[in-house]
N, C-alpha and C positions, 0 to 999 in steps of 0.2 A: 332697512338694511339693503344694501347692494346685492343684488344676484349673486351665487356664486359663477365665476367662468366655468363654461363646458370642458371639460377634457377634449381632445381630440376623438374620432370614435377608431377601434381597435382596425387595420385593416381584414380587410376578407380576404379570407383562406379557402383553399381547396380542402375536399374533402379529408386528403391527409398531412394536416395542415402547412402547405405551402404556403405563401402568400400568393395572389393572382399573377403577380408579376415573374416572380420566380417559375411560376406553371407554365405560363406562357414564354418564356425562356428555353426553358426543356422542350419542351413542343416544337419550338422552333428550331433549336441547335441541335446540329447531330452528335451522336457518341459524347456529351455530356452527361454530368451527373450534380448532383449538390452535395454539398456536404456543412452539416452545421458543426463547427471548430471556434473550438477554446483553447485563448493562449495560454501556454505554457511557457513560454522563456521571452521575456523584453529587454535587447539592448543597446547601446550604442555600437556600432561598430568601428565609424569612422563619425567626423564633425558633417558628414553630409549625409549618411546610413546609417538606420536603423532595420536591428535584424531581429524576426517575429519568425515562433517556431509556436507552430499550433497541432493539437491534437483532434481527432473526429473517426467515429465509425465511417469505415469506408474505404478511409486511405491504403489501408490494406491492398485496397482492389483499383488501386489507382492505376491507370497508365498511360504514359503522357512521352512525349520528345523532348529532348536537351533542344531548350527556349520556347517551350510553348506554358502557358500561364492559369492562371486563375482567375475568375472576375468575385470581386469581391464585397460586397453590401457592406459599403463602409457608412458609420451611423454618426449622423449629424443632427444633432440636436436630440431631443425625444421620444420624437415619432417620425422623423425624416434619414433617406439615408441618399449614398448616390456609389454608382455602382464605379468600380476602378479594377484596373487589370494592372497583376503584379506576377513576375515570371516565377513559375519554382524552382528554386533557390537548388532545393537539394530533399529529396524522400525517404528518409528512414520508413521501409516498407510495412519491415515488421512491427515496429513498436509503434506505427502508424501517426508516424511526426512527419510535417511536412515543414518546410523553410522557406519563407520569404523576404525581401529585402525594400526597403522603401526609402526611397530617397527624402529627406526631412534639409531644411535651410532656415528656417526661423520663420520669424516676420514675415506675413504675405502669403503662406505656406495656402496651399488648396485644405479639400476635406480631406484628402487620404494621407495626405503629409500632417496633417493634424492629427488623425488619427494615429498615426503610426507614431508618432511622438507622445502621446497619451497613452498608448497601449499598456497592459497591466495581467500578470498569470490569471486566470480566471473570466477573463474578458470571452464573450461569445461572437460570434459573426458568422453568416451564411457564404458560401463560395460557390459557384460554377465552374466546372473545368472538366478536362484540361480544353482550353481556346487556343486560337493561334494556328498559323498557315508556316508561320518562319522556324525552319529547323534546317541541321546541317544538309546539304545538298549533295548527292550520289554522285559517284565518281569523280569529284575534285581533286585534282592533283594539288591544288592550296585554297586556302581560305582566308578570306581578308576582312577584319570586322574594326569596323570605325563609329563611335557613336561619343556621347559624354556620360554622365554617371549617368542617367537616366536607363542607360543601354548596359552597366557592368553587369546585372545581376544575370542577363539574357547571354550576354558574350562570355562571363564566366561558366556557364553552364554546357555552352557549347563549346568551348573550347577544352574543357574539363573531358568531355565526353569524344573528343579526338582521340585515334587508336598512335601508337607507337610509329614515327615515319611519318604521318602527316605535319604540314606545315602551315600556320598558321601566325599569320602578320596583322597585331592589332596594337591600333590606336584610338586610348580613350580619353578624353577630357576629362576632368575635374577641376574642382577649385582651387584645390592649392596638394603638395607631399604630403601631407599630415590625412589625405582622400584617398590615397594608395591604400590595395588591397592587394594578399600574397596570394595567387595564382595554383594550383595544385594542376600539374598537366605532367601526359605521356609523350604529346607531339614535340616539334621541333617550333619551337614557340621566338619570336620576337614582339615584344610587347613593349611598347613606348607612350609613357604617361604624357599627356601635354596639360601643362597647370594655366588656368585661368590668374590667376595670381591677382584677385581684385575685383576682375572685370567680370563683367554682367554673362550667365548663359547664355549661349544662345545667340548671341552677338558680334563674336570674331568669324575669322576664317580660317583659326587654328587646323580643323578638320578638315575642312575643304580643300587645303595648302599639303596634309599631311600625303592625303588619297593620291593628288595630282602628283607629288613628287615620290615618290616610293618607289623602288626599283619592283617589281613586279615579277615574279619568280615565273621561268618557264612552265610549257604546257595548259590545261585549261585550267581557270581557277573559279571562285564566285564569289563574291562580295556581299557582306551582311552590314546594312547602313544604319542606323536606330537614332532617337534623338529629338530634335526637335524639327518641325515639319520645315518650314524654310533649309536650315542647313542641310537635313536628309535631302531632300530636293537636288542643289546647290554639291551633295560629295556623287548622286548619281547622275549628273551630268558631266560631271568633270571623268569619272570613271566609263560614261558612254562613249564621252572626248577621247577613251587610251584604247579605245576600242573591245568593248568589253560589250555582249549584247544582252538587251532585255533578261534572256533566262538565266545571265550568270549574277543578275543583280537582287539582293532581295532587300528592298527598302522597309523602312517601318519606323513611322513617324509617332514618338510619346507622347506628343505635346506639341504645343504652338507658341511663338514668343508672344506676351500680353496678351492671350486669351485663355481661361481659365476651361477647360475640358468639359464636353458636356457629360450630364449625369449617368449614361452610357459606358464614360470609361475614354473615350476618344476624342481628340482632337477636333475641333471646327475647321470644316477644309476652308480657305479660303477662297472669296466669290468671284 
């Protein structure tokens, strides 16, 4: 008779059972925490979003920026997993529910877009948070946020969390009307969908045409760029071209066009 196959062996944990990897995460990252969360609510939102409301001891004590994120041990396979950073959505404090959003397109999909389209009430996964350097900026007299869906859940979040009086000019790609999401805001808000209608992400210059021609409200403003790594590039040069400098720009690259993200969570810069 054939051997049986080995199992994989379990990974090694800290003494309170982290994983090695996860310990060594905390160690290194400042003012994080983890949190092991079970979902609680799976749905579609839109044909390109998927919305995941999970529950965890912790959240309680969570405190985070409107656009700063979570990293998230997304499980791939059995015994494999790869880490992915999804912005919080929205924190119901008390009842310690946290909201996240993941952008899902079918075929071809990575691990966290798979995941996230698989997700199910009772499903568990480990998180690190809150990450992230990009939140609204002090003293802007406006705020300009351009990204594709990749970037709503981060520019709804901020833009949500504008006080009354502020102004705020965004533009975001998506696939097609039917990717439209309704907006909850106190600012003085212009928001302009621009629909792919077909075409490939990541491949136009819808945003980059957006940024350059916009009329640009007086006084100092700062620009929130998100997306995929080429066109982020491509809307803060066009926006350095209107005279706009380094500190008013805060770029932040999701992705890469045809290169799948390393297990980190981040994009492969190009060489």
């Amino acid at each position: 008779m054939p051997e049986p196959e080995a199992s994989a062996p379990p990974p090694a944990t800290d003494p309170r059972g982290r994983s090695l990897e996860t310990s060594a995460l905390l160690e290194r990252l400042p003012d994080v925490s983890a949190y092991d969360l079970t979902v609680v609510e799976a749905e579609t939102v839109t044909p390109s979003m998927r919305r995941l409301r999970f529950t965890g001891d912790g959240l309680d004590r969570l405190e985070f920026q409107p656009g700063q994120d979570l990293m998230v041990a997304v499980p791939e396979g059995p015994s494999e997993h790869f880490r992915r950073r999804y912005t919080i959505r929205r924190l119901e404090r008390e009842e310690r529910l946290v909201e996240l959003q993941v952008v899902v397109h079918g075929e071809g999909d990575g691990p966290g877009a798979r995941w996230a389209a698989g997700a199910r009430p009772g499903d568990r996964v480990e998180a690190i948070g809150p990450r992230g350097k990009i939140t609204l900026a002090d003293g802007a007299d406006w705020h300009l946020f351009a990204g594709d869906e990749s970037a709503l859940p981060a520019t709804f979040a901020m833009v949500e969390a504008l006080p009354a009086g502020a102004t705020a000019l965004v533009f975001l790609e998506i696939p097609a009307p039917d990717d439209e999401q309704p907006l909850d805001h106190r600012c003085d808000l212009v928001l302009t969908w621009l629909h792919r209608e077909g075409a490939a992400p990541g491949a136009g210059t819808r945003l980059v045409d957006a940024v350059t021609a916009v009329e640009l409200p007086p006084g100092h403003g700062h620009a929130y760029l998100a997306g995929e790594l080429r066109t982020v590039a491509a809307m803060r040069r066009a926006l350095e071209g209107r005279g706009l400098a380094p500190d008013q720009l805060s770029p932040k690259p999701y992705w890469r066009l045809g290169v799948a993200n390393a297990a980190h969570g981040e994009p492969l810069r190009p060489d």
